[in-house]
N, C-alpha and C positions, 0 to 999 in steps of 0.2 A: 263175911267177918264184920262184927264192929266197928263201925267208922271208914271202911274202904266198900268201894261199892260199883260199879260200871253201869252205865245207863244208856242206852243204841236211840236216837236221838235221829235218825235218819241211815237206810242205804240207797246207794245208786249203782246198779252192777252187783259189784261185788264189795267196793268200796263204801266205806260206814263211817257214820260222824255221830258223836257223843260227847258221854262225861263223866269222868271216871272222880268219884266223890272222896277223897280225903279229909282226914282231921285239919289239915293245913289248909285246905283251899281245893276247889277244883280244878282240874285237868281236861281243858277242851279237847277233844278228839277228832281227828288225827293230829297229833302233839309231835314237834322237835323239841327235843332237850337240848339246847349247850352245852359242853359241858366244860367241867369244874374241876379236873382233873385233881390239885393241887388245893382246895376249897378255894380257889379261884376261877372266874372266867378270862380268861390272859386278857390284859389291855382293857378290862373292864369293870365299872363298880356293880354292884350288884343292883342298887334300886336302876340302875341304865341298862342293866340287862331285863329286868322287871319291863319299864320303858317301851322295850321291845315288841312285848305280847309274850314272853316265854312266862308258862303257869309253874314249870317244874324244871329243877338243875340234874343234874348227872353228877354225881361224885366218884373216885377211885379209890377202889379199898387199896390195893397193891401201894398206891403211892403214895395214902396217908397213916397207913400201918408203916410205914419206913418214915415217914417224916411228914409231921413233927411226932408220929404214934397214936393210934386211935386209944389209948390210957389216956394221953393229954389232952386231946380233944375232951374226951370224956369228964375230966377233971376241972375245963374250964367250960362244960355247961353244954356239949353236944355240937354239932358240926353245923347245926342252924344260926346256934349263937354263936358260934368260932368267926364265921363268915359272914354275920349280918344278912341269910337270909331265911323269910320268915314261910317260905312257899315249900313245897313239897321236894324233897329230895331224894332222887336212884342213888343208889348204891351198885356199882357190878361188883363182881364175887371175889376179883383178884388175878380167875385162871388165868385170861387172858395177856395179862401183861405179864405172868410169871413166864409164859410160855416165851415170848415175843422180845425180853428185855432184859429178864434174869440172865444171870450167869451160872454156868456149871449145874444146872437142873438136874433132878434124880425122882423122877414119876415112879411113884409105887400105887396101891390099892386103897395103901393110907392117903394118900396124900402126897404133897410136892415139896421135898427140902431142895432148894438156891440161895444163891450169892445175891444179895441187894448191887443192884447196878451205882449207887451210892459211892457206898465202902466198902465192899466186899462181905459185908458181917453174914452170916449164917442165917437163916431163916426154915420155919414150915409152914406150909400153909396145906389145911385138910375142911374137907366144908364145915365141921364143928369150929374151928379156929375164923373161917371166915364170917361165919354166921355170928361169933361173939365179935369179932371185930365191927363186923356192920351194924350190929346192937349197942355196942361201945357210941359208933358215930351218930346215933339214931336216926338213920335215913327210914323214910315213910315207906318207900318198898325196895325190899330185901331181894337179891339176885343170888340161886342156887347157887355153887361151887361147882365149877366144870373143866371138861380138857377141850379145847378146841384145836384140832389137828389143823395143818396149813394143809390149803388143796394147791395141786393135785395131788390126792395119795390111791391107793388102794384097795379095794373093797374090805379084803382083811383088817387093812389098820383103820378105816373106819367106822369099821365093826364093833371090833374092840373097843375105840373108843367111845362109840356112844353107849355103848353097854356100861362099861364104869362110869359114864355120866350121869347113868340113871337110879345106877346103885347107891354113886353122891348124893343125886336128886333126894333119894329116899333119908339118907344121911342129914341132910343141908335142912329138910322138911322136919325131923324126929330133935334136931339143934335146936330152930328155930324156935318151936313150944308153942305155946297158944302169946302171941302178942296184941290183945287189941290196938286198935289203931294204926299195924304195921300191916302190910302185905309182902306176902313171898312169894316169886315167879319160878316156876319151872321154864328150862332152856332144852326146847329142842335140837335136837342133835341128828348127825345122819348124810352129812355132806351131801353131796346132788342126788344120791340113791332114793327114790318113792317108797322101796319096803322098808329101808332104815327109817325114816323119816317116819312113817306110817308104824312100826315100833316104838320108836322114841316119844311119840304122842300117846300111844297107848299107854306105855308104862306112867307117863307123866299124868294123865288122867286116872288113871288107876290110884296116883300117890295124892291126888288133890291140892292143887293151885291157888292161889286169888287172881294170877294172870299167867301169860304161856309166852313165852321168846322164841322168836325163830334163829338160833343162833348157827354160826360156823359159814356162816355169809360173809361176802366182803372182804375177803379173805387172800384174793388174788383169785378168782375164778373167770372173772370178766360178768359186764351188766347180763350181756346173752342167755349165761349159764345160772345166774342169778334169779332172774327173772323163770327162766326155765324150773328153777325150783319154789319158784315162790306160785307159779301158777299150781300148785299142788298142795305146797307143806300149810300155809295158814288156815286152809280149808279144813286139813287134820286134826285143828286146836278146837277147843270147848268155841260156841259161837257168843256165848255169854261173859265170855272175860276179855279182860282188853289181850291183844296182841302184839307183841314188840318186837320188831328186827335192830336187830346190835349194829352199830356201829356202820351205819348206812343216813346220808352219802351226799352225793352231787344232786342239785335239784332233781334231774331226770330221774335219778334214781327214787327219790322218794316221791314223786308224782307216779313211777311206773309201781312202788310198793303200796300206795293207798289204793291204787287201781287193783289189787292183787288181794285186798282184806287188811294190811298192816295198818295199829292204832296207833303206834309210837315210833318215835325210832332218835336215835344219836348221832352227833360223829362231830371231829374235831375240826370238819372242812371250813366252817363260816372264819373264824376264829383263826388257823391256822395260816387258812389265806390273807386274811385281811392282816396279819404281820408281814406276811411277803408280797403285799403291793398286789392282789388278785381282789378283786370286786366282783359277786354275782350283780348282776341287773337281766330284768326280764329279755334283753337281749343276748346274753349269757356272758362270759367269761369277758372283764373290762382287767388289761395289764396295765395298771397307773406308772409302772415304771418305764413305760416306753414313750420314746420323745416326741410323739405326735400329740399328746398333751399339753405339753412345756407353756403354749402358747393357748393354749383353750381356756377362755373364761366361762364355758356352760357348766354345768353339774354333772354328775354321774350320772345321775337319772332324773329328767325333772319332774317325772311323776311320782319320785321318791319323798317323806316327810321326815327321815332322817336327818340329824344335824350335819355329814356330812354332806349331802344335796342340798341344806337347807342353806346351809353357812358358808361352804365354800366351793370353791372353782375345780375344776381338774388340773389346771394350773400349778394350783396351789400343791392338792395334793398329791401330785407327780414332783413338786418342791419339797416338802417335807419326808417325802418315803426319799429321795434324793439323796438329802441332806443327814437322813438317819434319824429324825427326830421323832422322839415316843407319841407323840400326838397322832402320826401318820397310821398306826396301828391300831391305835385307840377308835379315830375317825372310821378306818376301813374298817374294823373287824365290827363296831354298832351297824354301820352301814347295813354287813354283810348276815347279821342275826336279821334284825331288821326286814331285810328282804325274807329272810329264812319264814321267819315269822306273820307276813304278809301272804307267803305264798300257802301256807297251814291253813290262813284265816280262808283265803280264796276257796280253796279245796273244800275245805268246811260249808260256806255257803255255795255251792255249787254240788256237792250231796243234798244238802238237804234240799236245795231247789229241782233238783234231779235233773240237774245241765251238768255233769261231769263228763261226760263224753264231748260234749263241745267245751269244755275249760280244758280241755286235753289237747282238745285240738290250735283252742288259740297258745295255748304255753308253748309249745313245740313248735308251730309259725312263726310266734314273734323270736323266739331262740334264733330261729332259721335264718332271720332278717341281719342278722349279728349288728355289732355295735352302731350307732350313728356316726354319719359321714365326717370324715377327718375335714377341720376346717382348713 
């Protein structure tokens, strides 16, 4: 399509690094997206999330169609100008959070009427509805409308549901129209099942793409079973469009999904954590709220260039998450993109050098080593 475009720029394995070309700017590959839930990054400005290395945000139709309304958005200029950023932005479709967070749900063929977790007010959401609403926000690439069943379920009920996914699919695609500049992903469906999976990619290739989602992941299955499906499902996808798994995850996880073919991927971990006092560092999980800090003047990480490692102490801030103060979040959660965003970079040049099996190996060592020695 016009203006969107994917470029394979190196693989190693199975694992690929690229660039997926935008009207906005491009998208180096394998990409984390922050995301932006609220057309915010919590606790962060946008040009400090930029800072980072993130080329592209994640936005939420579900939570900006309830507030402030993607009409309004609309009205003051599109959700790049709503939020001051000028980089490419995901849209997902809605299903997800309708599923997960709504109240009083009623799944029909049309579509999903619920309770806004807000105020109770009434809603529906059907992929024609979500496809104007993502249009309304003008996010760069567009995310089909889907059911994402929780696992564990049944082969039945997952059946079912990836079959009216793809039926959306064709719905979400026939919405959407010819937009240049925009891209729309189909979302594979099919829970841990090979011939579901292997269905759901035919249909979705049959309907025609700009990129393919592994979705219904991450979901409560455990990394094991995850993984178990990911050695199969991205394989399924066109090898010419970028790749995306939803809503994934912990470092591990997204070093074992670029091992696996995945080009993109999300999740509220960096951000989430860095509110509750949890710091990634290449020796893994740092709890600033615990008192063996209190007294440590080194950094977090002193191979880090983040302003938190730059500027202050563990000390400090194990004082500030302490004390309650918004700085403490702000600090952690740059920190924690930061890292996110280092570890993309690493991944990337280590494809394209075709050392990815030894950057696998040192990431998991030094994980292994855990934190530095309490003073």
């Amino acid at each position: 399509m016009s203006g969107f475009s994917f470029e394979k720029l190196g693989q190693d394995g199975k694992a690929r690094t690229g660039v997926i070309h935008t009207t906005r700017g491009d998208i180096h590959t394998p990409a984390f997206m922050p995301v932006g839930t609220a057309a915010t990054v919590k606790a962060m400005m946008p040009e400090s999330v930029a800072a980072t290395g993130a080329d592209i945000l994640l936005g939420n139709t579900y939570h900006l169609m309830l507030r402030p309304t993607a009409e309004r958005i609309d009205a003051l200029g599109g959700l790049h100008k709503f939020m001051n950023w000028d980089k490419p932005i995901l849209t997902d479709s809605g299903g997800f959070q309708v599923m997960s967070l709504a109240g009083l749900r009623k799944l029909t063929e049309k579509g999903v009427t619920f309770k806004s977790h807000i105020d109770g007010s009434r809603h529906e959401l059907t992929p024609e509805r979500s496809m104007e609403i993502q249009r309304l926000l003008g996010s760069d690439i567009v995310m089909c409308f889907d059911e994402c069943p929780a696992l564990p379920a049944d082969r039945d009920t997952i059946a079912k549901s990836m079959r009216m996914s793809m039926r959306w699919a064709q719905r979400s695609r026939d919405a959407f129209g010819d937009r240049p500049g925009h891209a729309l992903f189909g979302i594979q469906q099919g829970g841990l099942e090979q011939d579901f999976r292997e269905e759901s990619a035919e249909a979705l290739k049959e309907i025609g793409f700009d990129g393919y989602a592994v979705g219904g992941l991450a979901v409560g299955e455990g990394q094991e079973n995850m993984f178990g499906c990911l050695d199969f499902a991205p394989d399924m996808l066109p090898e010419d469009k970028p790749r995306y798994l939803m809503g994934v995850g912990k470092p591990d996880d997204i070093v074992g999904a670029v091992a696996r073919g995945i080009d993109m991927m999300d999740c509220v971990l960096p951000s989430r954590s860095g509110r509750t006092g949890q710091a990634f560092t290449r020796f893994g999980v740092v709890n600033i709220k615990n008192a063996r800090h209190q007294d440590d003047p080194r950094p977090l990480d002193e191979n880090c260039s983040c302003p938190a490692c730059s500027n202050y102490s563990r000390a400090y801030l194990h004082h500030v998450y302490r004390s309650q103060e918004m700085i403490s979040g702000m600090l952690l959660t740059w920190h924690n993109l930061h890292y996110y965003q280092e570890l993309m970079q690493g991944m990337r040049d280590a494809i394209a050098a075709g050392t990815f099996e030894a950057f696998q190996k040192d990431f998991h060592e030094t994980r292994a080593h855990g934190d530095i020695e309490r003073l």
